[in-house]
C-alpha positions as CSV (number, residue, x, y, z in Angstrom):
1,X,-6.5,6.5,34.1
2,X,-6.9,7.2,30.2
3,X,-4.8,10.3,31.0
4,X,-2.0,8.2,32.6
5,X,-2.1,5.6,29.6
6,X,-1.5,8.2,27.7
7,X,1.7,9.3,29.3
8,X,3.0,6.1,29.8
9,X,2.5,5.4,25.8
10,X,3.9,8.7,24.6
11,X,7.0,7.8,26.7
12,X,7.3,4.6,25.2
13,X,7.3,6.1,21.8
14,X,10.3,8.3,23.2
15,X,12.4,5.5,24.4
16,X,12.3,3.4,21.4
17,X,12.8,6.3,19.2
18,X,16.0,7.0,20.9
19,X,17.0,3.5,20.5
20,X,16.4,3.3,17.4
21,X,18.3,6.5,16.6
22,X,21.3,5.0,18.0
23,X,20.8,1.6,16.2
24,X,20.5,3.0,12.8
25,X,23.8,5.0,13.5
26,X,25.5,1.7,13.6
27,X,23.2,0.4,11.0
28,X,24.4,3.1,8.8
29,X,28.0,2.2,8.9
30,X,27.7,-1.7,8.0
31,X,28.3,-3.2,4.8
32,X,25.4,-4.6,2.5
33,X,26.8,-7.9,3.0
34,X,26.7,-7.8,6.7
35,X,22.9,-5.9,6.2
36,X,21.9,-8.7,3.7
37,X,23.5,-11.2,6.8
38,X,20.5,-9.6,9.1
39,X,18.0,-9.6,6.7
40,X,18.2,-13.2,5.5
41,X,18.4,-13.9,9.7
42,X,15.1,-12.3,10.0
43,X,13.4,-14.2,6.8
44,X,14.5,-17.6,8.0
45,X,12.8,-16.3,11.8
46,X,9.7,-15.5,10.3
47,X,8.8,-18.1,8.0
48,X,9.7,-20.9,10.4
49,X,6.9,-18.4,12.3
50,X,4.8,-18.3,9.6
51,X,1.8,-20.7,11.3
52,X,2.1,-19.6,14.7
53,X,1.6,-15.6,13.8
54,X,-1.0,-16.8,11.6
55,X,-3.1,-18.3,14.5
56,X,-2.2,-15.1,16.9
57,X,-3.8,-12.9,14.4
58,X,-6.5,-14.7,13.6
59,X,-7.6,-14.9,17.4
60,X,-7.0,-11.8,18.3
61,X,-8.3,-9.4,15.2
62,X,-11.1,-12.1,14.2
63,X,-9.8,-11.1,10.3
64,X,-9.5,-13.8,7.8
65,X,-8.3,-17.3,8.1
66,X,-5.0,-19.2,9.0
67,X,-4.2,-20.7,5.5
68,X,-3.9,-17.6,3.8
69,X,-2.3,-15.9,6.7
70,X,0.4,-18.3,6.7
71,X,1.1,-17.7,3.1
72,X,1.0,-14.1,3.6
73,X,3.3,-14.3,6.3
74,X,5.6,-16.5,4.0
75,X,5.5,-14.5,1.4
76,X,6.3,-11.5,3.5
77,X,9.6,-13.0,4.2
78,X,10.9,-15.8,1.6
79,X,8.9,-14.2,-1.3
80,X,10.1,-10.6,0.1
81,X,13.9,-11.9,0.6
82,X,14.1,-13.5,-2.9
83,X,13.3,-10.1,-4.5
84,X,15.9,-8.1,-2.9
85,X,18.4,-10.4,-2.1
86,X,20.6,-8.7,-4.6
87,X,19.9,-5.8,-4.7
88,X,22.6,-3.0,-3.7
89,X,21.0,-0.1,-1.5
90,X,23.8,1.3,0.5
91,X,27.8,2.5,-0.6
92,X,28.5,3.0,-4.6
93,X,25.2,1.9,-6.2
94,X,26.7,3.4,-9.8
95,X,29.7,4.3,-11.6
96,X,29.6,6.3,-14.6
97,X,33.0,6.9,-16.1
98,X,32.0,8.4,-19.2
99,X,29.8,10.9,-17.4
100,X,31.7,11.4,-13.9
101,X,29.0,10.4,-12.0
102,X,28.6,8.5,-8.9
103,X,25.9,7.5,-7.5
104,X,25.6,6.8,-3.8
105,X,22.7,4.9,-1.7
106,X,22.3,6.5,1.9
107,X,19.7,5.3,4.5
108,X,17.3,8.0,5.5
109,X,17.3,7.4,9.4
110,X,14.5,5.9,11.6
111,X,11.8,5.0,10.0
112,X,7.8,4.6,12.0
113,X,5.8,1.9,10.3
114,X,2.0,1.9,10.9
115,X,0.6,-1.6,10.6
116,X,-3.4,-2.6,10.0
117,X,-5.0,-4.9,11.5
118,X,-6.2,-6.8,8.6
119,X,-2.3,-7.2,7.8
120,X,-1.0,-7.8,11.4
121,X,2.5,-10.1,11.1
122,X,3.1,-10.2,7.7
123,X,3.5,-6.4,7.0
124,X,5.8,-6.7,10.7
125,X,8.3,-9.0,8.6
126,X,7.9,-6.7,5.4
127,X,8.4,-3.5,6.2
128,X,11.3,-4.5,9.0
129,X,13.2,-6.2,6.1
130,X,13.1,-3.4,3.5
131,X,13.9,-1.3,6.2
132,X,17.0,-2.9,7.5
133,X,18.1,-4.3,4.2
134,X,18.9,-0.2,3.8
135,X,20.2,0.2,6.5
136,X,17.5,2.0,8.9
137,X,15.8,1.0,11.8
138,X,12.1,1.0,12.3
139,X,9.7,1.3,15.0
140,X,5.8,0.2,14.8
141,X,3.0,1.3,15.7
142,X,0.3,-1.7,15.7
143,X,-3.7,-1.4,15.5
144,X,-5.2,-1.4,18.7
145,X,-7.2,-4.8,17.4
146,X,-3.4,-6.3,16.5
147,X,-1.2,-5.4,19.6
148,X,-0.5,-9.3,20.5
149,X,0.0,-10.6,17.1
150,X,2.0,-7.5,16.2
151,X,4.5,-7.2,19.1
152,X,5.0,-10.8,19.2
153,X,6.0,-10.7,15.1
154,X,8.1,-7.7,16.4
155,X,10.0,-9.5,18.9
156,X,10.8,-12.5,16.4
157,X,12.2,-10.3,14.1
158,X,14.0,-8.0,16.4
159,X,15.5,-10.9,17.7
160,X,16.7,-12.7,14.7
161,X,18.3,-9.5,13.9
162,X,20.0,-9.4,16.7
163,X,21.4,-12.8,16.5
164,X,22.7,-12.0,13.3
165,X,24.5,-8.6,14.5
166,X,21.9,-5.9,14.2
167,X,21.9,-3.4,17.2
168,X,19.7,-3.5,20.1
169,X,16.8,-1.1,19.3
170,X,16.5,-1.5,15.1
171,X,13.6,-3.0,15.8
172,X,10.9,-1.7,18.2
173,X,7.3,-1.9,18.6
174,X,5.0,0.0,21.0
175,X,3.3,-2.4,23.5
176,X,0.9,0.6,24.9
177,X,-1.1,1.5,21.9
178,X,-2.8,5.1,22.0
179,X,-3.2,7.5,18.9
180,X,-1.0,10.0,21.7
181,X,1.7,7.4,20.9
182,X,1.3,7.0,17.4
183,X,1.8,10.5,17.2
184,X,4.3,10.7,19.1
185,X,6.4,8.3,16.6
186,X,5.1,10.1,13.7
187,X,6.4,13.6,15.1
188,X,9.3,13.1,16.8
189,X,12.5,14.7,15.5
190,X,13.9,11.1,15.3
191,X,11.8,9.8,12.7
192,X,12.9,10.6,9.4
193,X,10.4,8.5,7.4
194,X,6.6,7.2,7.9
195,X,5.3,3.7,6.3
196,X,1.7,4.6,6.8
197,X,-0.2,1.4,6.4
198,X,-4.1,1.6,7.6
199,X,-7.0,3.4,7.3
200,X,-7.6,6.7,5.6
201,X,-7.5,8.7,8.9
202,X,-4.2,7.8,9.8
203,X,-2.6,7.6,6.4
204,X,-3.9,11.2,6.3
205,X,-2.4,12.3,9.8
206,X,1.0,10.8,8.4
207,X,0.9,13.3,5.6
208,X,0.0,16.0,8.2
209,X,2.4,15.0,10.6
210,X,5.4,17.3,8.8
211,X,7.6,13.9,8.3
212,X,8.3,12.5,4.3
213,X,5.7,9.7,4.2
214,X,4.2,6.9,2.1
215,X,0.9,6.1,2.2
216,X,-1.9,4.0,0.7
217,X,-4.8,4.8,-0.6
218,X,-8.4,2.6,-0.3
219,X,-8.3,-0.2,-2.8
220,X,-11.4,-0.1,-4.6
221,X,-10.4,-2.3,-7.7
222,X,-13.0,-2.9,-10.7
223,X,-12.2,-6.3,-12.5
224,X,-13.4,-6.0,-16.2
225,X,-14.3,-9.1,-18.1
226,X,-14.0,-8.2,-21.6
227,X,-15.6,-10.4,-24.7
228,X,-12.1,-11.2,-25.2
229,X,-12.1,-13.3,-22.3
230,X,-11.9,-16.7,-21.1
231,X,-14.6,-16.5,-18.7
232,X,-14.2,-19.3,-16.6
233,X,-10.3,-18.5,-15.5
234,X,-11.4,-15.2,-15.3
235,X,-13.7,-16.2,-12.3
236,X,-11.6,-18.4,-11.0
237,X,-9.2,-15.7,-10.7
238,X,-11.9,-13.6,-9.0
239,X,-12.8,-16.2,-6.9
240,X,-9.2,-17.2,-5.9
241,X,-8.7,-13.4,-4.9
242,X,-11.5,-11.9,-3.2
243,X,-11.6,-14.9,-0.6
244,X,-7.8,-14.9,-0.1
245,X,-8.0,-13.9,3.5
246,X,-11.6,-13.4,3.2
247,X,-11.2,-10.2,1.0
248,X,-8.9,-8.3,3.6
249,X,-5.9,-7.4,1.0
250,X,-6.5,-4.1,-0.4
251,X,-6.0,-5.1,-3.8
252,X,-8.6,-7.7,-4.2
253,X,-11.2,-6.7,-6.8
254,X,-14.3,-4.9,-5.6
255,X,-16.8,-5.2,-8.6
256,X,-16.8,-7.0,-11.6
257,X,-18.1,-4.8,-15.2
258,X,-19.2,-6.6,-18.0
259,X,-21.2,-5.4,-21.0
260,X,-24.6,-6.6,-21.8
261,X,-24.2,-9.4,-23.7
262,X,-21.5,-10.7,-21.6
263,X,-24.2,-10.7,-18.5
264,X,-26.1,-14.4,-18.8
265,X,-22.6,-16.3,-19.7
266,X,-21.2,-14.5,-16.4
267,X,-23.7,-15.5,-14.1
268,X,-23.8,-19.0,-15.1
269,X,-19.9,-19.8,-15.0
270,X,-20.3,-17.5,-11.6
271,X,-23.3,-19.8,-9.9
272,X,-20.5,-22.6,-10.7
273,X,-18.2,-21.4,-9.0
274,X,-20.3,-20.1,-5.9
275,X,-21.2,-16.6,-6.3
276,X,-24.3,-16.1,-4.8
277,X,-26.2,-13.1,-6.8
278,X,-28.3,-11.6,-4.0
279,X,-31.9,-10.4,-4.5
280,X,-33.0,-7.2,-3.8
281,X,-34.4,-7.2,-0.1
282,X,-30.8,-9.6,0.6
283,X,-29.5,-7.0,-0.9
284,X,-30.5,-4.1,0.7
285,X,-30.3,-5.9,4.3
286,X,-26.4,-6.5,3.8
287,X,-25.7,-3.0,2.5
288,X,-27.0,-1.6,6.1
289,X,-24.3,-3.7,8.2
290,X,-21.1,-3.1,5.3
291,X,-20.4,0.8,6.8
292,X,-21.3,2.3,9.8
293,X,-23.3,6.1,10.1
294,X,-19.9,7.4,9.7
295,X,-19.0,6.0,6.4
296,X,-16.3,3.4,7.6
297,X,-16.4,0.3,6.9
298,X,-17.7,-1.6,9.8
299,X,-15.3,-4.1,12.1
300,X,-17.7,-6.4,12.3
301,X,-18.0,-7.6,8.4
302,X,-13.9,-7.3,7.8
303,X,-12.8,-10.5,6.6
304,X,-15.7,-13.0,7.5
305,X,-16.6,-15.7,5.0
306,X,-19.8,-15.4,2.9
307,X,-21.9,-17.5,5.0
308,X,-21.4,-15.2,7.8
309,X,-21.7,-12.2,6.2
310,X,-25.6,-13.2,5.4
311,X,-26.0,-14.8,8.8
312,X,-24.8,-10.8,10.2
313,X,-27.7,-9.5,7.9
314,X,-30.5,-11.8,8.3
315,X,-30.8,-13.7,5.7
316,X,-29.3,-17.7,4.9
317,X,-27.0,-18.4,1.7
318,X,-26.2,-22.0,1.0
319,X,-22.8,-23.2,2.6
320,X,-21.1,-23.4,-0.8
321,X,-21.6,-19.7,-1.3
322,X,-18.3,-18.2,-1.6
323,X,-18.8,-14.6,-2.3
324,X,-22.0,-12.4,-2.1
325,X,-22.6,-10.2,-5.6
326,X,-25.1,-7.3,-5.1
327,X,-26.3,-5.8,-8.7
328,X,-25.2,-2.0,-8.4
329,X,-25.9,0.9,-11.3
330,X,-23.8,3.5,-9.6
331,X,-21.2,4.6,-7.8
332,X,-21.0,7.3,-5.0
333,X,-21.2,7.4,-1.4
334,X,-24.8,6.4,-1.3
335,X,-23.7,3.0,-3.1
336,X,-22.6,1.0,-0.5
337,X,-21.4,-1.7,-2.8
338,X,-19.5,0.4,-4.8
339,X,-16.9,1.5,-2.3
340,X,-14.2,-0.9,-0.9
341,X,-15.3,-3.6,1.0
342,X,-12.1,-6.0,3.0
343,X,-14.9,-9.2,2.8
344,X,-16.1,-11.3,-0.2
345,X,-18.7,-9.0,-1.2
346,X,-18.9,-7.2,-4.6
347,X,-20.5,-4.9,-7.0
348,X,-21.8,-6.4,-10.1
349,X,-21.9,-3.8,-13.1
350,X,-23.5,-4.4,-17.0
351,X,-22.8,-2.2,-18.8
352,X,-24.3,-1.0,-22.5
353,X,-20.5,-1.7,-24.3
354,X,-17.0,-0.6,-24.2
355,X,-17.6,2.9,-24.0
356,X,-19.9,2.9,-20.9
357,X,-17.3,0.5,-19.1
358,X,-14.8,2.1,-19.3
359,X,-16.7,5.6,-17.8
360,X,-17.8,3.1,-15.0
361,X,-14.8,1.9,-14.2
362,X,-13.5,5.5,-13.9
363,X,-16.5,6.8,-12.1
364,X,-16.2,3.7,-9.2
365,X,-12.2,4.7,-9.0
366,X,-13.0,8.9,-9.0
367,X,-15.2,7.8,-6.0
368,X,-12.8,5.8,-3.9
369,X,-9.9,4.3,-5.2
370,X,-7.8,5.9,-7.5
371,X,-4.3,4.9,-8.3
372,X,-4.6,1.5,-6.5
373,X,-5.7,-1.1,-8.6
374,X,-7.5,-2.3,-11.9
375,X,-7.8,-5.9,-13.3
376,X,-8.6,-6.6,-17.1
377,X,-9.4,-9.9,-18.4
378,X,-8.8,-10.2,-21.8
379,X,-6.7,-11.1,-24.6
380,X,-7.5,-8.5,-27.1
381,X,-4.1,-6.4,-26.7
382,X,-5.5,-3.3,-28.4
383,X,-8.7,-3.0,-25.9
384,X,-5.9,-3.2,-22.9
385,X,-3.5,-0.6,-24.3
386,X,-6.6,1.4,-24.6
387,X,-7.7,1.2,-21.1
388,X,-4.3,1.4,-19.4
389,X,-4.4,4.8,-20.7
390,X,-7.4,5.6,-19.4
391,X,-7.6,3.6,-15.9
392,X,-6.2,5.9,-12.9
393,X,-4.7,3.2,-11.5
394,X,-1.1,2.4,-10.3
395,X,-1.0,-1.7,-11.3
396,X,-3.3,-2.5,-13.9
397,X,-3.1,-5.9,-13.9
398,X,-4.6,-8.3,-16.5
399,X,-5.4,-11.9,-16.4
400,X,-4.3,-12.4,-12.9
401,X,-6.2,-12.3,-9.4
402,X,-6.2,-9.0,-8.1
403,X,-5.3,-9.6,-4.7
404,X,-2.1,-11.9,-5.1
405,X,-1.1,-10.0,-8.7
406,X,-0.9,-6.5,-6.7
407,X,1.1,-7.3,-4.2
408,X,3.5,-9.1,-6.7
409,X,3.1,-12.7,-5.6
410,X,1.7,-13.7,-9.3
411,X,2.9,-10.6,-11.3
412,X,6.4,-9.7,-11.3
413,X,5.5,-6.1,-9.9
414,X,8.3,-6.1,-6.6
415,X,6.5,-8.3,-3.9
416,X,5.0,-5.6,-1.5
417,X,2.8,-5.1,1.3
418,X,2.6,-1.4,0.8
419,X,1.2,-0.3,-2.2
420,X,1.5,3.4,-3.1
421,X,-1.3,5.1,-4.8
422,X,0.6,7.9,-6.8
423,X,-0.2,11.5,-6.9
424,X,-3.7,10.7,-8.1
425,X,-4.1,8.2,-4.8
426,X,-2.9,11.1,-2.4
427,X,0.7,9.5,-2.1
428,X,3.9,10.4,-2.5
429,X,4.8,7.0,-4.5
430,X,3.2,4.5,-7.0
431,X,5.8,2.0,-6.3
432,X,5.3,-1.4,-4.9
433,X,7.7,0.0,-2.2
434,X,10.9,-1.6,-2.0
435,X,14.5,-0.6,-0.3
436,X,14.9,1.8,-2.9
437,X,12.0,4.0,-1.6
438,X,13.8,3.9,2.3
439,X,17.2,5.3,1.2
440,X,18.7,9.0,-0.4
441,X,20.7,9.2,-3.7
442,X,23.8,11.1,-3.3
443,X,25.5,12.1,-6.4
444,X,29.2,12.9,-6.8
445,X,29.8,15.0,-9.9
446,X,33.2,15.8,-11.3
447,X,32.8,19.1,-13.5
448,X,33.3,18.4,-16.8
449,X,33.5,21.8,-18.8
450,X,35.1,25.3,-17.8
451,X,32.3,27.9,-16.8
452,X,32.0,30.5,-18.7
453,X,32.7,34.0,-17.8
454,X,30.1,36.4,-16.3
455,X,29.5,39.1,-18.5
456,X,30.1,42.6,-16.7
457,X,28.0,45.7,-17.6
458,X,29.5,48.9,-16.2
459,X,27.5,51.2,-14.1
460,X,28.1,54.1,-16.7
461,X,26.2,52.0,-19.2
462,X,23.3,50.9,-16.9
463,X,22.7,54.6,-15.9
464,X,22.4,55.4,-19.6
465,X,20.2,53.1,-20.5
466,X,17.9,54.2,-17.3
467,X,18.2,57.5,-18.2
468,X,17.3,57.0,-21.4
469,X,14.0,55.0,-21.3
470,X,12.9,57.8,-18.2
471,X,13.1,60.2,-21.4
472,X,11.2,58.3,-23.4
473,X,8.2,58.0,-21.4
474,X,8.5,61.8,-20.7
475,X,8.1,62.5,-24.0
476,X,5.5,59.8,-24.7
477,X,3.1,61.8,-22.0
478,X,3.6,65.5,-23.5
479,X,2.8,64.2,-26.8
């Protein structure tokens, strides 16, 4: 039967590749006004979707909770639209007269889009509009948790694109979810580009899949509250962030660093607020149910709420507890705490001063992390330029939660779902990725000076000269 399922998926994958390589031919040859037509179709669609996709996803994957996945799902389509509204991807992008340059923006085909589970609808909406808005077409592959939720925010979207002239097939979405399908999308000669959003095996078998792909990397974000500091935003920030969704964006901070005599004002304006500061037998019994023998994080804590989280691991917090902080002194794979955790859970760090944070904050991202995500608070300029240098990090953000400020809804870093991590991340981009990232450049040059000559060297000279150094080491050895 698994066999059969198999078949039947892989198939799938087949027939909406094909379709969607005959869409995006059409898709190709439209204007950007008519592309922006579908795109703004689609946005309108979702958002007036916004609730009900919210409620799907929270049923089905048990992630999070309807509030915040009705903003995400808004901002993945207003917030998303207003960003690139304007912006030119396809035709004459640039003129250069004084250099004779052109600059040209072409689509780069069909594109597969993995989506995660903690991100269901929302990165559905995303990723179809950047997509379309240049011109491609794009075919998902939801998380076996997700498949309602995701082929229903499919079919919203592939209809709204249709309704606004897009061609049957830019939008598809595999009902019969297998990694036999999966692969299929990501290998077929059809696909052009992969959108790998999702954990770090698949992101890893997009990148061995032979396709151009982007990728994330596991968010694994320090937040450092400097002296500098106003403490209580600072935590509200925090706060505001890591139980946005119940912790499942992979930007929210996953430990806070402060130096020592930052420690006592921290946990006070924390208490406040509702972090609970866990002993150290609570502590111990949630570290055993955050990962499983395996190392992944375990399903079963991904975006509960605090309260549940203890309840999981045997122990009671108080119903006003709003995120769980375990004191940690290291980081590694033996730290449970230190690695990224998609819940409102996180590492607490003192450190001995400036110095020794900064090493921490590297270590925790050398371990897991790097070229996500770093948050500073602090209003000592110097102290930041001196840590931007240093952090491994693609958005070093300061003052701002983590969560919402990476994905651009309080920055004004482009308002993304997929997050590149950079070469030091294992990806290809550390954009916020945009249209931009989905098409090809190509550049009309006019020549604008006479080549020289190529110099010509007769054969009479060149035997000569070979001659002449075969003497030379002749003589060189009877000497």
């Amino acid at each position: 039967m698994e066999f059969d399922k198999d078949l039947r998926a892989r198939q799938e994958a087949r027939d909406l590749l094909r379709q969607a390589e005959k869409a995006q031919v059409q898709l190709a040859h439209m204007s950007q006004e008519k592309l922006d037509e579908i795109v703004r179709s689609v946005a309108t669609a979702f958002e007036q979707a916004a609730q009900e996709l919210a409620e799907l996803a929270c049923r089905e994957t048990g992630f999070g909770n309807v509030p915040d996945k009705v903003e995400k799902n808004r901002f993945a389509s207003s917030r998303v639209l207003s960003a690139i509204q304007d912006m030119k991807t396809v035709g004459v992008l640039k003129e250069l007269p004084r250099e004779k340059l052109w600059e040209i923006g072409v689509p780069v085909g069909v594109i597969t889009a993995i989506v995660p589970s903690t991100n269901p609808t929302s990165t559905v909406c995303y990723k179809a509009m950047i997509a379309l808005k240049s011109g491609n077409s794009i075919v998902f592959s939801p998380h076996p948790k997700a498949v309602g939720c995701t082929l229903r925010a499919a079919e919203i979207v592939a209809n709204a694109a249709q309704r606004a002239g897009a061609p049957k097939g830019s939008v598809g979405c595999l009902s019969i979810c297998t990694m036999a399908a999966t692969q299929e999308l990501m290998t077929a000669p059809e696909t052009k580009l992969i959108l790998a959003t999702g954990g770090p095996g698949m992101v890893k078998a997009a990148y061995s899949s032979g396709k151009p792909a982007i990728g994330v990397g596991a968010g694994n974000g320090p937040a450092y509250l400097h002296r500098s500091a106003d403490i209580p935003h600072a935590l509200r920030c925090i706060l505001r962030s890591k139980t946005f969704d119940n912790g499942t964006v992979c930007a929210s901070e996953q430990s806070i660093v402060v130096e020592q005599a930052m420690e006592a004002q921290v946990r006070a304006e924390a208490k406040k607020l509702g972090y609970y500061f866990l002993s150290t037998e609570e502590a111990g019994k949630l570290a055993k149910i955050l990962f499983r023998p395996d190392g992944a994080l375990s399903p079963a804590v991904v975006g509960k709420t605090a309260p549940t989280l203890a309840k999981l691991a045997g122990f009671t917090v108080p119903d006003s507890a709003k995120i769980l902080v375990a004191r940690e002194q290291e980081a590694g794979p033996t730290r449970p705490y230190s690695r990224e955790k998609l819940c409102p859970v996180l590492a607490f760090f003192v450190e001995q001063d400036e110095n020794t944070v900064l090493r921490r904050a590297i270590e925790v991202l050398v371990h897991e992390g790097s070229g996500h995500t770093f948050v500073m608070h602090a209003t000592d300029e110097d102290v930041i330029r001196r840590f931007a240098k240093e952090i491994p990090v693609s958005r070093f953000l300061v003052n701002t939660p983590a969560a919402l400020g990476g994905i651009g809804a309080t920055t004004n870093l482009f308002p993304a779902m997929t997050l590149g991590c950079g070469a030091v991340g294992g990806s290809s981009s550390s954009n916020n990725i945009s249209p931009l990232d989905l098409i090809n450049i190509r550049r009309v040059a006019w020549g604008v000076e006479e080549a020289a000559p190529c110099a010509t060297v007769s054969k009479t000279t060149v035997n000569e000269a070979l001659l002449e150094a075969l003497t030379a080491r002749i003589l060189e050895r009877l000497q």
